[in-house]
N, C-alpha and C positions, 0 to 999 in steps of 0.2 A: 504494500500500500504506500503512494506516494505523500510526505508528509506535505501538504499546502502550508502557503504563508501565512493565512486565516489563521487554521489549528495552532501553529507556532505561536501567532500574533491571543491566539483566547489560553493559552498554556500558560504564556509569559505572564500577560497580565494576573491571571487566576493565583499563580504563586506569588507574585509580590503583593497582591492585597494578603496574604497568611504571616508571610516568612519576607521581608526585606533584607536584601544583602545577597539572595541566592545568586549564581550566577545564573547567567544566561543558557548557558551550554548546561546545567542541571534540568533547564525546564525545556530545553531539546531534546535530552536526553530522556526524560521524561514521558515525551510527546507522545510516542510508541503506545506508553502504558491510558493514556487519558484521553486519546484524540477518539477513541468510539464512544466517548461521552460527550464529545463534542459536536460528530453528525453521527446520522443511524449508520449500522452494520450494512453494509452494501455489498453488494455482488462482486466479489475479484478480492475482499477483504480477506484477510485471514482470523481465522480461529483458533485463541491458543489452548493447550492442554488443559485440560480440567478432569478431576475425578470426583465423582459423588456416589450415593446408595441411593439403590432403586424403594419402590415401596416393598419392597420385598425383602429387603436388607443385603442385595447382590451390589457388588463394588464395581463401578463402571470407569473406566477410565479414555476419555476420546481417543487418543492416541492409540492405543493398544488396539483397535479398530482401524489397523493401516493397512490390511490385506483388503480390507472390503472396495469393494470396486464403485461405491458410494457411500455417504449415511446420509440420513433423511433424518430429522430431529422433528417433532409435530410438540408444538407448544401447549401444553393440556391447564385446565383448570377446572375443580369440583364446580359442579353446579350448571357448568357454561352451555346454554342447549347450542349453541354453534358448533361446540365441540363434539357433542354429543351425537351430532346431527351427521358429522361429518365423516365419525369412526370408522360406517360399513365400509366407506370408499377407502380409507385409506390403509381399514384391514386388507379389503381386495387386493389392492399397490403390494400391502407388504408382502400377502402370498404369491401376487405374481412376481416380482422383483429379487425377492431374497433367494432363489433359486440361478439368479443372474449375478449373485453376490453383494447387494446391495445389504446394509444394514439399517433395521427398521426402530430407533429410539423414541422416547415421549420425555420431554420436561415439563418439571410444576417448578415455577417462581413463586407462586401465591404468599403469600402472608397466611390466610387463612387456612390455606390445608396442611396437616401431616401426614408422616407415612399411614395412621390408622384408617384415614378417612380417605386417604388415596386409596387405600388396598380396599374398601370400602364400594365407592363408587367405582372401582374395575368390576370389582366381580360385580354389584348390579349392573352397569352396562357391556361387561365382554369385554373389557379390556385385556387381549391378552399380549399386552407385550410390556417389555422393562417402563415404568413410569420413574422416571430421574429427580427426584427432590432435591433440589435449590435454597437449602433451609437458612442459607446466610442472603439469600437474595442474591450472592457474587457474578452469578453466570450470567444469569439472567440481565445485570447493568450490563456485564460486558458484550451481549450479542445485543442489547438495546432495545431489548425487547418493550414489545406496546401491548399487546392485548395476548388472548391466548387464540389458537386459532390459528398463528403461526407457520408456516413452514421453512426449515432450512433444508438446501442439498449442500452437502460438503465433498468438497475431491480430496478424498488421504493422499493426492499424490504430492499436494502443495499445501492444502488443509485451507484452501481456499472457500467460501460463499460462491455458489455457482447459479443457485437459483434461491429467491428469498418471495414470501406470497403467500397465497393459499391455495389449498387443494386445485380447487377449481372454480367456476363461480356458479356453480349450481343452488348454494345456500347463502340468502344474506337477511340482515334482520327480519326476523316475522312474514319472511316469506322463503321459498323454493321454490325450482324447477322440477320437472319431471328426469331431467334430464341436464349436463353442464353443456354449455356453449363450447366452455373453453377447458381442459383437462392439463392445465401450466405443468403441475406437478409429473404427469406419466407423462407429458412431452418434455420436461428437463431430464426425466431421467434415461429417453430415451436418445437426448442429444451425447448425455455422460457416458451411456456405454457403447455408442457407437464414434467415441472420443472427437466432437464434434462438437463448437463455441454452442451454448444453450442459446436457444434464438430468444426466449423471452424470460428473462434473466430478473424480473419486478413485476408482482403482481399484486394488488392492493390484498389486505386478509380484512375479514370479518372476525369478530368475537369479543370476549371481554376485557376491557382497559384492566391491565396489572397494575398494583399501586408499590410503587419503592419509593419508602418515605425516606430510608436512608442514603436514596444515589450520592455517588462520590461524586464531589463538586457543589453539592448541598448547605446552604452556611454553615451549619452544626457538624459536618465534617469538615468543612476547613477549617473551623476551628481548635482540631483536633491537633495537638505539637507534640516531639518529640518529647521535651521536657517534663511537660505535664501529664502526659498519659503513657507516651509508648516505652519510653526508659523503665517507669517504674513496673508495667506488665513484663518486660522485658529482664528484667534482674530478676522475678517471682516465678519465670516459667523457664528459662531458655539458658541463663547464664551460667548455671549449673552444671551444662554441660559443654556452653561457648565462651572459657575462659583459657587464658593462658594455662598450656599444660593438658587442658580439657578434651576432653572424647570429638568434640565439636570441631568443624574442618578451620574455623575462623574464628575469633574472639571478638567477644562483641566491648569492647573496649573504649566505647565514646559514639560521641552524634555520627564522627568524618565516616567512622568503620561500619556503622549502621547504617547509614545514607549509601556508600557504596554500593552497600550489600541488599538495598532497598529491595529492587527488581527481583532478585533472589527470592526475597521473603515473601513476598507477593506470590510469586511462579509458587515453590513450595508448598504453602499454603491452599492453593487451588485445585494444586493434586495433590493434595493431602499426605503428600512426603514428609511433612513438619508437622504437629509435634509428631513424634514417635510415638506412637498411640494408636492400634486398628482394632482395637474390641467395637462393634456397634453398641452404640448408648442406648438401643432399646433394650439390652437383654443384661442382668445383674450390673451392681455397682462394685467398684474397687477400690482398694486406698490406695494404690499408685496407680492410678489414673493422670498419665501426662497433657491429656485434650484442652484447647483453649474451648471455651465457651462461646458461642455462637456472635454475640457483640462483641467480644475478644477478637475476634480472625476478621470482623466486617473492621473493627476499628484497626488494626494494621492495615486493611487488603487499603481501606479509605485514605488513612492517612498517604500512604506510598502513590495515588492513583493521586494525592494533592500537590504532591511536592516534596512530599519527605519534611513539611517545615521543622523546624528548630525547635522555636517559641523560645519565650525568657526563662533566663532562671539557670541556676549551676547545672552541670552535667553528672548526671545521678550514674551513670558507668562510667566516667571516665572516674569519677573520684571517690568509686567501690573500694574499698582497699579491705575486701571480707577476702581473707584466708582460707584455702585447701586443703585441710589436712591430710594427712599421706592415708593415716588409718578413718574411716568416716565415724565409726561409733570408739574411737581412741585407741590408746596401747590393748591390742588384743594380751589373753592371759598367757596364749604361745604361739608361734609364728612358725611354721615350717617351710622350709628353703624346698624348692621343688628345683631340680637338677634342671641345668644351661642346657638349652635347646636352642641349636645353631640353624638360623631360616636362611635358606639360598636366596636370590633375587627373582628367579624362575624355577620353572617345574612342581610338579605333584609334591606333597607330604604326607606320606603315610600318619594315621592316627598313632599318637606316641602313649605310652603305658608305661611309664618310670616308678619302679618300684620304690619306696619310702620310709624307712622305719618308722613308728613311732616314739617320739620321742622325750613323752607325757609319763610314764610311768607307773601310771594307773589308771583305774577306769574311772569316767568322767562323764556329766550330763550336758552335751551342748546347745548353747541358749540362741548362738549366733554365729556365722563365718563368714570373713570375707576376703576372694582372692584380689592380688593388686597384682597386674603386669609388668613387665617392660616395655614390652613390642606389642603398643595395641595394635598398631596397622597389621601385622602378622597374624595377631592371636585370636582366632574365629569364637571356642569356648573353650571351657573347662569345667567337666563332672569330677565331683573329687569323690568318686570311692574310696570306700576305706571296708577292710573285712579281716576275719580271722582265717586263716589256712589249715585244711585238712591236712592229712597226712600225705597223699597226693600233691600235695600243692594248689587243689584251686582253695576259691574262696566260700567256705560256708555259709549256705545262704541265710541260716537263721539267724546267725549275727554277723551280717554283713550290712551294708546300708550306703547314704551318699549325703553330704554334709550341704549341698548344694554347690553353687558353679557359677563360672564368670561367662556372661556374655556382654556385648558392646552395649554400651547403657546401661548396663545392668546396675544394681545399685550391694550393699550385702543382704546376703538372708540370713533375717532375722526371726527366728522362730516364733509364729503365734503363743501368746502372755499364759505361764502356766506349762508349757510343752517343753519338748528337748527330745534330741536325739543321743541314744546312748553309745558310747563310744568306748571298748573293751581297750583293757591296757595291753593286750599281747595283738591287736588289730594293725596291718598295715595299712598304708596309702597306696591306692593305685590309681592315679585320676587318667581319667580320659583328656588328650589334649589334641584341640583341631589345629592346624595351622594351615593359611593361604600366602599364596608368594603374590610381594605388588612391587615387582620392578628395582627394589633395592634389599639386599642383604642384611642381615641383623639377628642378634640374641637375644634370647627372651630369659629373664630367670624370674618366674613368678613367685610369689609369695602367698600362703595361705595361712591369714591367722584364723585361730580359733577362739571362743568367751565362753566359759564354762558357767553352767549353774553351780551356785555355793552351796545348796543341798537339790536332794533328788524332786524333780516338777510333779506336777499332779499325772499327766498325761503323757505318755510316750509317743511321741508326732511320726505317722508313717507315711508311707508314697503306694500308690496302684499304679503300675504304666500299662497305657496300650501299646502295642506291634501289631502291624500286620505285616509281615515281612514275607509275603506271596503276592506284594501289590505289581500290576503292569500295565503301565500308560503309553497308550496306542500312541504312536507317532503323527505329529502335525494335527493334535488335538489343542484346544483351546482349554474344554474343560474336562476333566475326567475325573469321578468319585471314588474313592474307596473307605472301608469302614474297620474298625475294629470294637468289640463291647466287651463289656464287663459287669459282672450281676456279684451286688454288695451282699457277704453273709451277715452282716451286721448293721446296728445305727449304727451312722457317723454322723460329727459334725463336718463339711468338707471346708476346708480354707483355701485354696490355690487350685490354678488349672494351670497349664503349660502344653502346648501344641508343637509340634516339629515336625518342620518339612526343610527339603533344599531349596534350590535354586529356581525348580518350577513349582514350587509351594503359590497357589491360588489362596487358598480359603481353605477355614477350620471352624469345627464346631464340634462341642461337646451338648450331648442331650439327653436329660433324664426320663427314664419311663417308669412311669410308680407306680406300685403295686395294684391301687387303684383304678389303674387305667389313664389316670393323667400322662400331659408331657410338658417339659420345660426345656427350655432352651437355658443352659448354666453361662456358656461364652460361645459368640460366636465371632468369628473374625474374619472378615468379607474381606478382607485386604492384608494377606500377607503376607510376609517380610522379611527375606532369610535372614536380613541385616540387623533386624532387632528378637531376638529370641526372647520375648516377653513370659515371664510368671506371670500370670494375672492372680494377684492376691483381691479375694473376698475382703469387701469393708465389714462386712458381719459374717461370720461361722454360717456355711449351708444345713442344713439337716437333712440328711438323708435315709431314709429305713431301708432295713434288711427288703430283700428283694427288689430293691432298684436297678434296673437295669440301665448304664449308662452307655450311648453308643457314642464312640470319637470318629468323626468323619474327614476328612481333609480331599480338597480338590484341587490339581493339577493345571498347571497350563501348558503344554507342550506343542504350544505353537510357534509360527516363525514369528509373530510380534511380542512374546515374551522377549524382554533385552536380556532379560540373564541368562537364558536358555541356552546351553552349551551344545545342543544339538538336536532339533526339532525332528531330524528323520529316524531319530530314533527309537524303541521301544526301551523304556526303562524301568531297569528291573530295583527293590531293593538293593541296597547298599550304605558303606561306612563314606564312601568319598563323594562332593558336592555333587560331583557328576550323575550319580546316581539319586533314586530317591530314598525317604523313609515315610512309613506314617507312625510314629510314637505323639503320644501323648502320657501327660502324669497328672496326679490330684494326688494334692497332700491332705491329711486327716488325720482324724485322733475316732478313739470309739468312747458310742457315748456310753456314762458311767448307766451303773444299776440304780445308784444314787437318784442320778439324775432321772431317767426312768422313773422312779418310785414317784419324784417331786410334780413330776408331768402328769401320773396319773392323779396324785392329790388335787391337783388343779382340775384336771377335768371334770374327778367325782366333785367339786362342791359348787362346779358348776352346770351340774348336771349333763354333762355330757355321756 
């Protein structure tokens, strides 16, 4: 899109009523980000990246839709008889078309609707295809959008606007045709797959005015500054990890290094790359929960889309001077030195199994551990097994166990208040250690401290893992499912879930089926992440009874728009190395006491249950 001297000339002005002093070349630089606020989304325009959850809680991301030989987006809103009116046809479109490779989406901007009430009005009217929720309103400013009723055609070849309009003109307010005149939509799409300029490229749409009371450019977001709002969300959510020394690729260190990095945070944020967070918020809550809240991501996406202003007032990062400490819950009670592991610059690494004495001397109840690295860029995880050795030499299962493990973000585990894990004095250490090579050479010598309980905890905290280690994902698949279960002999309270996949890891979810007949969804994770191997810790204890059957499911991408996908034509089988897959999942738990049992039934009888 060529930037006019207009948009430059309403850019420029638009930042210096916020932020005086900007340069010039900031609000050119800019221009990019704000110039579709300036005129509508037009034809030849481009489209950038975005990822959102459908009403169904599936994770869409545009981009990853580059094979399709078009998309077609139809702009929906609950209630809109235009829209409603217009479905049959553009269900027709989607059945004739998707077989010529075309992809057929639906977005909701509304204010007013959710995923309940979207999933809602599908099934009353047959809506059967992905409906895309817009719950920041972000997309929706940036395609410009006006009413619902909408259509986009998009080319993945450029990710261009090829045709923007409606259906057809067969439906307009409070009246219809028998029949459309003009069919814009099956004639753009028939100009895109016979790779031919769309001859009618604008065509007016009918439906309902969307209302975005917070568009960027709005006074109430230009008055939105670095100083006063974005630094301090900014130290509370993000610095944690984007500090000098920090897991984070850049340090967030002052306005100049924020402002650079504006565009960034912007992009990120849209695909939902940033925060590190892919559980869906409709299903259980957690206490480390890293997600911005929904006014949180409008107010970065706004301020960056204004200018990046300053505003008055000292610079709340630059003049942080909050300390790191090396250990995060302090001088662990012992620290064991895990043997120098030499990472090449190239090539495979075998999973490494370094045997460990212990060096404790007696047995111990652990409350908390946490490993520290050297070489985070090398160091993918670390399971720290620990067990006792038969006579044979393996590891006895009955007192064997895993004190927990490092991944990238990760933070230490800390065992739920009351718990511990027990740790025999004649037990070795055998941790499992991933390593990936990125181009330069280096040593890793981790360290793993441990924090004892000073007497023995109420509860002894355990792990259930799923395998399916028979899993096989057909080649030049986008999605494929596999499952593993498990049926609880006991109550438990459940505290943690954890999912694992590699490189083509889609989506995860764990789901309880109760005895009852009930079903719950415990986590589910529409967007996953080899790069963040999340715990997802419960904010309260689950309860789950004997006879629960829990099923762990995880789904694959093994197509050629997966970017991490190390080889799409392949069939893959389980395995230890990224190349391969896995489906594992764990839940950590305790069992519930008799105790406690008894006090449940007390409760029930006095109230007459």
């Amino acid at each position: 899109m060529t930037i006019s001297s207009r948009m430059i000339d309403f850019t420029w002005r638009r930042t210096r009523s916020v932020a005086s002093g900007l340069e010039l070349s900031l609000a050119v630089s800019l221009s990019l980000l704000v110039s579709h606020h300036a005129i509508a989304l037009q034809s030849g325009d481009l489209v950038e990246n975005f990822r959102l959850l459908d009403h169904q809680g599936a994770s869409h991301e545009l981009y990853r839709y580059g094979d399709a030989r078009g998309i077609v987006i139809l702009v929906q809103g609950n209630g809109c008889p235009i829209v409603r009116n217009v479905m049959p046809a553009f269900r027709e479109l989607r059945d004739r078309y998707r077989q010529q490779g075309v992809e057929f989406l639906m977005l909701n901007s509304n204010l007013q609707d959710n995923r309940d009430t979207i999933a809602a009005e599908a099934k009353e009217f047959g809506y059967d295809m992905s409906i895309l929720k817009d719950s920041e309103q972000l997309i929706g400013e940036a395609l410009d959008l006006k009413r619902t009723g909408e259509v986009f055609v998009i080319d993945p070849t450029n990710w261009s606007v090829v045709y923007h309009g409606a259906i057809d003109d067969r439906v307009t307010y409070e009246h219809q045709r028998p029949r459309a005149n003009n069919a814009w939509l099956a004639d753009a799409l028939d100009d895109v797959l016979a790779k031919r300029p769309v001859a009618v490229a604008n065509a007016p749409a009918k439906g309902c005015l969307i209302n975005f009371p917070g568009k960027s450019g709005m006074p109430q977001n230009m008055a939105v500054t670095y100083t006063e709002h974005i630094a301090p969300m900014l130290r509370d959510h993000c610095v944690s990890c984007h500090h000098d020394g920090g897991i984070g690729s850049w340090a967030m260190t002052g306005y100049d290094m924020v402002r650079g990095f504006a565009p960034m945070i912007r992009e990120v944020l849209r695909t939902q790359r940033m925060p590190p967070w892919h559980a869906d918020p409709a299903h259980g809550h957690f206490a480390n929960d890293r997600s911005l809240r929904s006014e949180q991501i409008r107010a970065l996406v706004h301020w960056v889309e204004s200018g990046a202003p300053r505003g008055e007032g000292a610079d709340l990062l630059a003049e942080l001077n909050q300390t790191w400490p090396e250990w995060s819950l302090g001088t662990p009670d012992v620290i064991i030195e895990i043997p120098e592991q030499v990472i090449p610059a190239t090539g495979t690494i075998d999973y490494q199994y370094p045997v460990i004495k212990n060096p404790i001397g007696r047995d111990v109840w652990v409350r908390a551990a946490e490993i520290i690295p050297r070489d985070h860029k090398s160091l993918h995880h670390i399971i720290t097994y620990f067990g006792v050795l038969t006579a044979d030499g393996k590891f006895d299962r009955a007192r064997s166990g895993s004190l927990g493990g490092y991944v990238p973000g990760g933070k230490a585990d800390v065992f739920p208040e009351n718990t511990g894990i027990f740790l025999p004095k004649e037990a070795i250490f055998r941790p499992q250690m991933h390593y990936t090579t990125w181009g330069k050479a280096g040593v890793d010598r981790s360290r793993l401290g441990l924090y004892f309980h000073k007497t023995k905890p109420a509860h002894s905290l355990e792990t259930t893992v799923f395998i399916n280690s028979e899993i096989r994902i057909p080649p030049r698949t986008r999605e494929h499912w596999e499952q593993a279960e498990r049926t609880l002999d006991r109550d438990i309270w459940l505290y943690s879930l954890l999912p694992h996949a590699h490189y083509r890891g889609k989506a995860s979810e764990f789901r309880a089926h109760y005895p009852d007949g009930r079903e719950e969804i415990l986590l589910s994770v529409p967007n996953y992440d080899f790069n963040w191997q999340t715990t997802y810790e419960l904010k309260e204890p689950k309860y789950l009874p004997a006879g629960t059957r829990i099923v762990h499911r995880t789904a694959w991408d093994n197509s050629v728009t997966n970017p991490a996908n190390p080889d799409p034509n392949r069939e893959v089988p389980w395995g230890e190395q990224s190349w391969d897959e896995m489906l594992f999942g764990a839940l950590t738990w305790r069992v519930v006491t008799e105790a406690e049992k008894a006090a449940d039934a007390a409760v029930a009888l006095a109230n007459g249950e």
